[in-house]
Every structure is written in structure tokens, then in C-alpha cells.
N, C-alpha and C positions, 0 to 999 in steps of 0.2 A: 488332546485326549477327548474320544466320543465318552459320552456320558451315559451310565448304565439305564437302558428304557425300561419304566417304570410303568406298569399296567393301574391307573386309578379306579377305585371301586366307590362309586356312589351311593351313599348310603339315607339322602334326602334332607328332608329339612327345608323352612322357607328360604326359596332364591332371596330373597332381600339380607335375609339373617348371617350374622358374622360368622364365616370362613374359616372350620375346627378341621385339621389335618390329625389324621390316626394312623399311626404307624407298628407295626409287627414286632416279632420277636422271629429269630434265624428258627427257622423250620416250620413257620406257622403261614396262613394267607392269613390276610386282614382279618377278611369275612370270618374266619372260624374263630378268631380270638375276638373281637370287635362287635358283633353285629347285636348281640341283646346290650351291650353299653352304648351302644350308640344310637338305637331307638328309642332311649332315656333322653341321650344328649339331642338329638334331632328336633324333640321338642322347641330349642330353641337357639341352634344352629343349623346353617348350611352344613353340611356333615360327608368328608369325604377322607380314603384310606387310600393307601398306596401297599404295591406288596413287593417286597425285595427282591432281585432278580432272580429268576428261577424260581420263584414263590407262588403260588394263587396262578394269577392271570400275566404275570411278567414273563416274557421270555429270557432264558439263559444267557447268562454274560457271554460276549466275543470277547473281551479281552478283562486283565486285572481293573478292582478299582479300590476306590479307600474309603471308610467313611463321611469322608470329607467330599467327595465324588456322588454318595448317593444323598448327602444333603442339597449340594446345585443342582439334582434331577428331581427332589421333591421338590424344591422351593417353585422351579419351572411349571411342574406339573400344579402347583396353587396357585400359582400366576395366571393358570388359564382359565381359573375358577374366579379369582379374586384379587383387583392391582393395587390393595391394599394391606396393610398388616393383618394377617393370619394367627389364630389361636393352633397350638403343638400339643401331641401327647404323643410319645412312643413306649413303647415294652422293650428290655434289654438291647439288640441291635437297634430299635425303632428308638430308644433314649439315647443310645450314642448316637444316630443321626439328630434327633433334636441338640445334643451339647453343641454338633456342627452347625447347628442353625443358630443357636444363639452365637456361635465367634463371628461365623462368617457374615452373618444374615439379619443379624440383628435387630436393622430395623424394620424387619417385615415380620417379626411374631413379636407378638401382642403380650401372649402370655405362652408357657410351659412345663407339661407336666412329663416329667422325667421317673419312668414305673418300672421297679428291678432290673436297673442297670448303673452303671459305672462309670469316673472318668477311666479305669483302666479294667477291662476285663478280664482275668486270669492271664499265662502268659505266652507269647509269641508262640513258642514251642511244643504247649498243648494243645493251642489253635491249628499249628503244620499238622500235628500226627491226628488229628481229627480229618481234618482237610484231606490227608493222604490216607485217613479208614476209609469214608464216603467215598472216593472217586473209586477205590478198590471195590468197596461192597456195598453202594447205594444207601441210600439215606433210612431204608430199613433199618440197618443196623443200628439207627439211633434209637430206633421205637421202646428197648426195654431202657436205655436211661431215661430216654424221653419222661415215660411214664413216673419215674422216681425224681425228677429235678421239675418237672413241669406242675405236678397236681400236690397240694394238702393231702395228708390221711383221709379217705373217707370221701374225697371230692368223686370220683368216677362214679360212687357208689348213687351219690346227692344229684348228680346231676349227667348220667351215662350216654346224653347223646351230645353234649359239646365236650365233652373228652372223649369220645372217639374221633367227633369230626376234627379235633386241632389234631389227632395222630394219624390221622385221613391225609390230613392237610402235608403232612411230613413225608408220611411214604409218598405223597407225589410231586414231590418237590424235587426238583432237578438236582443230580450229583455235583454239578458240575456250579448251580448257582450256590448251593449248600456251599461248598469249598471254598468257592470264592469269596462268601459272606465271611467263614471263618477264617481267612487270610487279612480280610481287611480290617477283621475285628484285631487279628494278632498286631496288626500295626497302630491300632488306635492309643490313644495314652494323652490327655486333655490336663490332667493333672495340675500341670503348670501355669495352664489357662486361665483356671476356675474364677479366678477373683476380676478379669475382666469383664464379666456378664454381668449385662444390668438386667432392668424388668423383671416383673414377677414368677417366679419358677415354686413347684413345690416337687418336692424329691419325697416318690412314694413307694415304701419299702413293703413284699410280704416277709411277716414272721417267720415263715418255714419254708422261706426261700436259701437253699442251700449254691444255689447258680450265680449269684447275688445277693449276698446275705444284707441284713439291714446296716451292717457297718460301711458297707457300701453308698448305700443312699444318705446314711449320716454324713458320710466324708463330703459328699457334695453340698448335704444344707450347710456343712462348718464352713465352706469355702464360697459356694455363691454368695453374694452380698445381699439376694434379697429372695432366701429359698426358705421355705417353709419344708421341714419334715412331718411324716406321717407313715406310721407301720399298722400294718392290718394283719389282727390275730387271725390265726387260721388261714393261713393264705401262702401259697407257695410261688412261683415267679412267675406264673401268666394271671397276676391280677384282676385284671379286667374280664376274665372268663367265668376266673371264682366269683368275684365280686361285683359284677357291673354294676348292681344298683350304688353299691357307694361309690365304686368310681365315678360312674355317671354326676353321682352328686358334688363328689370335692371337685371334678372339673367344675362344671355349673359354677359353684362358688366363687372356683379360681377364677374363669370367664369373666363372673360379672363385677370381680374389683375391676377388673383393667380391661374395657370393654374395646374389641379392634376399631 
């Protein structure tokens, strides 16, 4: 199996400084969810995002892949950054690749933060008939849920040029890597996993995340052995967009108990 290629988005920070992977949420580039949290975080990491196939700057999959597939093509692409343990943070598809990084990968993240997602994401079935709207009628068609599962009350209002740009980011997102992101999400399911993971994790839930509700991110602090939970009022599932400055900040914290 080729492994789905991954376009990394550099986002700065000192070369010498320890090695923070940023990862997306299905329909989003890095850059559009990421970039004011990560000029926070750059302060005092090397600071670099990946965007899902067909995402941002990735080209569209040639063939199927799984979760577990786009964790060996991030891990590769931090390898060429850095041949030691790497600090994680992902957003919903971007937290199921981190779950894959801590079974498979272990000893190369440091620490992980895991931000409105899931070990099992809704089910297989809603995943197909998603899969099979997009390929029919392009990733448009997601713009008006987009807007209802992606933002808090009031957030486009607060803040109307990074929620346009993450709905930017969607209409021009490939159909075909959309699909394929929702197929591998339908197969994901960690569940069983959970209690294997070591190292520091905090599972960070928004309040008026209805895509990922916070019973979500609970399930994972009851079951990792060494996760910390944390939900943010006023906050709906792209965290880091609403919130970067306190994101930026609980990573930082996380970082610097367990430094790579």
C-alpha cells in the first residue's frame, strides 16, 4: 500500500525548538483552522501542519486509505523535520490520526492533544451516504451544515474572516479526497485500544460541539490512563479557530510537563 501524500505547511518557530505537528479537521487546510494558534505556539516550538488528502496543499488520493494510513504518512513527513519524539495536536479527523499515532507510534510523540474528536466517530453508514452526496455534488454541498456543526452562536459574527476562510478551505477541497477522508473515518473505531496508551494526552472538548459532543472527549479521558479533560464554553468543533489563544495556551502547558 502507497501511503496517502501529505502536502506539510510550515508554520515557523526556532529550528532548534521541539517539533509540534498540527493537524486538521475533514473539510478544513491546516492553514485556515491553525494559523492564529499557531503563532501563539511558535513562540516556542518548531511548528509544522499537515493537510489531509485533497485538503489545502495535498493532492487527492489515487487510491483508498484508513486512518491508520494517514498516521504513517504524518509520522514520515515529522521524520523529516525532526528524528526525535514529536509533540501532536489534531481537530476531529486530525485527533483520530493522533489516536493512530499513539498505538502505532508511540514512541515518537512526546505529548497529545486530542480537540473534538473521537475514538469512534458517528457510524459507518452516515460516513457512505456522505461520501456518496460529495462525489455526486462536490463538497459545496457541505457549506450550509458546515456552517451549523463548525461555528458557536455568534462566532462568524466575532470573528468573519476566519470563518469564511475555513468555508473557503471546503469549497475547495477535493470531492474525491472529502470521500475518501469520510470513508476512512467510517472505518475508524479505537475504542478497544484506549487503555493501551501511555504519555501525556489531554482530550479537549467544545461545549457546543454538536459533531463531537463533550461526551466524546470524556470517553477518551475515562479510558486513556494518563489524559486530562477540558471543555471550552462557547465553543463549537473547530476549536482552535474559535479559541487559539487558549489553545495555544493548554498546549504550551501540555508541552512543557513532558518536553520531546
Amino acid at each position: 500500500m502507497t501511503l496517502p501524500a501529505l502536502t506539510a505547511v510550515d508554520f515557523g518557530g526556532p529550528q532548534d525548538a521541539p517539533l509540534l505537528v498540527l493537524g486538521p479537521s475533514l473539510g478544513t487546510s491546516v492553514a485556515a483552522l491553525w494559523s492564529n494558534a499557531a503563532r501563539l505556539l511558535a513562540t516556542r516550538h518548531r511548528v509544522i501542519g499537515f493537510d489531509l488528502p485533497g485538503h489545502g496543499g495535498s493532492p487527492p488520493p489515487v487510491e483508498a486509505f484508513t486512518m491508520a494510513d494517514l498516521a504513517h504518512a504524518v509520522d514520515a513527513v515529522a521524520m523529516s523535520y525532526a528524528a526525535g519524539p514529536y509533540h501532536y495536536a489534531g481537530v476531529s479527523a486530525g485527533g483520530a490520526v493522533g489516536l493512530e499515532l499513539l498505538l502505532e507510534h508511540a514512541d515518537r510523540i512526546a505529548t497529545a492533544a486530542l480537540i473534538c474528536t473521537g475514538a469512534k466517530i458517528r457510524t459507518a453508514e452516515a460516513w457512505s451516504e456522505r461520501a456518496r452526496n460529495v462525489r455526486r455534488n462536490g463538497t459545496s454541498a457541505m457549506t450550509e451544515s458546515a456552517r451549523i456543526t463548525w461555528f458557536s452562536a455568534g462566532f462568524p459574527l466575532r470573528d468573519p474572516d476566519t470563518a469564511a476562510a475555513l468555508l473557503e478551505s471546503l469549497r475547495e477541497t477535493s470531492a474525491e479526497g472529502y470521500a475518501a477522508t469520510c470513508e476512512a473515518l467510517g472505518q475508524f473505531d479505537v475504542r478497544d485500544r484506549l487503555t493501551t496508551i501511555g504519555g501525556d494526552v489531554i482530550a479537549i472538548a467544545g461545549a457546543e460541539d454538536i459533531a463531537t459532543p463533550p461526551s466524546s472527549l470524556l470517553y477518551l479521558a475515562e479510558h486513556i490512563p494518563r489524559c486530562d479533560y477540558l471543555e471550552i464554553a462557547q465553543t463549537a468543533h473547530l476549536a482552535p479557530a474559535e479559541q487559539p489563544e487558549l489553545i495555544a495556551q493548554e498546549l504550551l502547558a501540555l508541552t512543557q510537563r513532558s518536553p520531546a
